[in-house]
N, C-alpha and C positions, 0 to 999 in steps of 0.2 A: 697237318703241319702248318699250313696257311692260316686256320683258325688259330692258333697258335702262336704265332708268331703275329699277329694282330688280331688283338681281344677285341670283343664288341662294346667295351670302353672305352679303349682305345680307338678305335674307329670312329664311335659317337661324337667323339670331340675332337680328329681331325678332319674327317670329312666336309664338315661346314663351311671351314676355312681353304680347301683348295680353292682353287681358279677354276670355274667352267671354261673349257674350248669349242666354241662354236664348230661343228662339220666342217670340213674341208669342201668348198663345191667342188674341187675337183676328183673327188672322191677316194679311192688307195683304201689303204686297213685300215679297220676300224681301230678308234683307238684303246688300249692295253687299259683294263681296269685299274681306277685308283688302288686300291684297295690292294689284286696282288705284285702292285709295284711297292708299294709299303710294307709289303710282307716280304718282299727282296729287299727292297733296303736296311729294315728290322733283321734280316736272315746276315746279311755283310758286316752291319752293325757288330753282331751279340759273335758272331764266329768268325772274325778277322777275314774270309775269303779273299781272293780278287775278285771284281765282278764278275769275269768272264768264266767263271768257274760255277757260276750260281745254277742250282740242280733244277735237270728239266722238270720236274715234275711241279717245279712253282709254277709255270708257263706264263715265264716273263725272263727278259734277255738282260743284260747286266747294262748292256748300253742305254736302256728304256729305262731301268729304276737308274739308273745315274743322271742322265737327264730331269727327271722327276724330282731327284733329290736338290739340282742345282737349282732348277725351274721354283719348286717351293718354297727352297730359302730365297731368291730374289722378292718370290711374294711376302715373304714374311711369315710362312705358314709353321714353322721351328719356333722363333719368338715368339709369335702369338699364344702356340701350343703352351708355350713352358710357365707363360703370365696366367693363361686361364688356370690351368692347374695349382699358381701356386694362390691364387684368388678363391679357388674351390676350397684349396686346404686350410687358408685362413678364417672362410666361414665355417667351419668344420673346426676350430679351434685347434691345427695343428700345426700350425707356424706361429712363431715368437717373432716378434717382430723389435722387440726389445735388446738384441745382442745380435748382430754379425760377426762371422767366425772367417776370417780369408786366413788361406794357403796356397801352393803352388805343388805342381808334380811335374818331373822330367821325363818323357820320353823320347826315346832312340828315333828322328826324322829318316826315312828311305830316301825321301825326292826331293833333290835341289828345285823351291817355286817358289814361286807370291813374296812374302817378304823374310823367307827363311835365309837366316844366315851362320853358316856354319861357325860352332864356337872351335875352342881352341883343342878339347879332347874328345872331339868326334859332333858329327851336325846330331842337334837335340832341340827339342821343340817342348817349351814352357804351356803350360794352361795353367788358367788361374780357377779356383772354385770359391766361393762365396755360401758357404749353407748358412741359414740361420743357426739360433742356438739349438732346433731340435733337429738339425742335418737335413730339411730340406736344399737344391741346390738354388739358391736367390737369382744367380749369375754364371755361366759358364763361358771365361772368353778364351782362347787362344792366345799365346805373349805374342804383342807386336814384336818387329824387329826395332829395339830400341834401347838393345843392351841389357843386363840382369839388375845391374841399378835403380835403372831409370825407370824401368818397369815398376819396381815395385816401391819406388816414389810415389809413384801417382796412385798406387793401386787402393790400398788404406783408405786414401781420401777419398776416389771417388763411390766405396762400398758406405759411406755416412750422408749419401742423396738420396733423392727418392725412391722409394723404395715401390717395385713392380705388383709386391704383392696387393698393395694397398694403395693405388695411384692416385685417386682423388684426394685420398688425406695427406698427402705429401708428407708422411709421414719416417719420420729417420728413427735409426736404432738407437737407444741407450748409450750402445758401448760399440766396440768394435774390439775384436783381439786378434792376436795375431804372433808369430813369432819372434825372437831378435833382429830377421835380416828385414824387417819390416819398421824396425824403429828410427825416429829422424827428429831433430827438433822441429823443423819444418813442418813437416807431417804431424805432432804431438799439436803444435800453434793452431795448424787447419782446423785437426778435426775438432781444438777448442772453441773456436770462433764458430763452427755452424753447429755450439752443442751437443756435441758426443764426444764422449769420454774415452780417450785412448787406452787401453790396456795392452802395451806392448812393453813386453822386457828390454832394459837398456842395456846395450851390446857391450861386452865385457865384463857382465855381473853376473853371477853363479844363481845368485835368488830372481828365478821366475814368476814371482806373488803367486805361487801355484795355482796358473792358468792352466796347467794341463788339467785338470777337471771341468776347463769348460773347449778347450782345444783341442779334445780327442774327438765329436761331433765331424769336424773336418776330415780329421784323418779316416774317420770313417765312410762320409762320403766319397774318400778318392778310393777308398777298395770298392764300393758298391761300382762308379765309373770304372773300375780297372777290370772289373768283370767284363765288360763289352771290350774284345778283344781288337778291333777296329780300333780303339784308344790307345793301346799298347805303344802301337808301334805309329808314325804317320807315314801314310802311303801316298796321300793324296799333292798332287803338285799346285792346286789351287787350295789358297787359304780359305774361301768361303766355303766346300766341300768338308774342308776338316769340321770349319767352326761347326756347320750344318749336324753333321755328324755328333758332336760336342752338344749339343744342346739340345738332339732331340735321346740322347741318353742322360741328361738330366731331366728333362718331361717324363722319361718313362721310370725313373727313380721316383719321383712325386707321384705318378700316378700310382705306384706299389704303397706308397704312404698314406693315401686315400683309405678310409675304413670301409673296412669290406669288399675293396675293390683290390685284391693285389694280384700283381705280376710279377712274373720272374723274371730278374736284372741278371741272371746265371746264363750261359750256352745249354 
């Protein structure tokens, strides 16, 4: 199950990026292998658990891979993962880098933290996704608390900057689309001025310039993330924890999209 739950792909390309920790002189346990603390976190991830539920036979404790998990996102080792990946798939000629596609999904939040704030018909926590045109995920952020507005005022724009998969070339997309509650004169002017072309339907008009042939990409990336049952629901009372979580199930989406290399995004 352990091989399993992290492939030796998968491992190739995180393990570089942890943090070494020097010995403790004062000696105590040795410390808990990377490897099957990422096959606990991977295991939490894909089947919703609590940690403290996680089965002995991984032989590793929920408190150790949760730690790990907070430890590695401070380093950066989740970002880094999801840019290598989407850098791989671009030499590989399987990111468009010519059209971004953003959307949003609602999940049911458990724990009042971080900067959650309950709306009006029950606490629920926004993520945003970003795939390109061929449903890689570009970007996967968590909604600030900043109101359902205001969010996604800014959101549009800032998917028309530099793009991760290609960072040297500074290179922006084509186009950007998006649905109705994403349209704004504000936002149409932005994304005119740094050269990309808005494609957002104007709110209160029935004709979509049938973008739904290039908008279903999104929605498909939110079922592949809704697979990972950790996504579902947010358990977590620290926002970094979620994000964490968020972004190393978009790396493992890319990584299935890799030719010849796939993984199951399924429990």
């Amino acid at each position: 199950m352990k091989r399993r739950l992290v492939t030796d792909e998968l491992w190739k390309r995180v393990e570089p990026m942890i943090p070494q920790s020097p010995p403790d002189p004062r000696g105590g346990r040795p410390r808990v292998d990377d490897r099957l603390c990422l096959a606990g976190i991977v295991f939490v991830l894909k089947t919703g658990i609590q940690w403290g539920e996680l089965p002995a036979e991984l032989g590793v404790s929920g408190s150790t891979c949760w730690r790990r998990l907070r430890d590695w996102k401070q380093a950066g080792v989740w970002d880094r993962l999801l840019e290598e990946l989407l850098a791989e798939l671009n030499a590989h000629g399987r990111v468009d880098l010519s059209l971004a596609v953003v959307d949003s999904a609602s999940v049911r939040a458990r724990s009042k933290g971080g900067r959650h704030r309950p709306e009006p018909h029950g606490s629920r926590e926004k993520r945003l996704e970003t795939p390109h045109a061929d449903g890689s995920p570009r970007r996967a952020d968590r909604r600030r608390d900043h109101g359902r507005e205001r969010q996604r005022r800014h959101a549009a724009d800032r998917f028309g900057r530099q793009d991760p998969a290609d960072p040297r070339a500074r290179r922006r997309p084509r186009a950007v689309v998006a649905d109705k509650a994403y349209h704004s004169r504000e936002r149409v002017v932005s994304l005119w001025i740094r050269g990309v072309e808005p494609l957002l339907p104007v709110r209160g008009r029935t004709d979509g310039r049938g973008l739904g042939r290039l908008r279903w990409v999104v929605e498909r990336t939110l079922s592949w993330l809704h697979q990972f049952r950790r996504l579902r629901t947010r358990w977590e009372r620290r926002s970094d924890i979620h994000q964490a979580f968020l972004t190393l199930a978009a790396a493992i989406v890319c990584l299935g999209k890799l030719p010849g290399w796939g993984y199951e995004t399924g429990s």
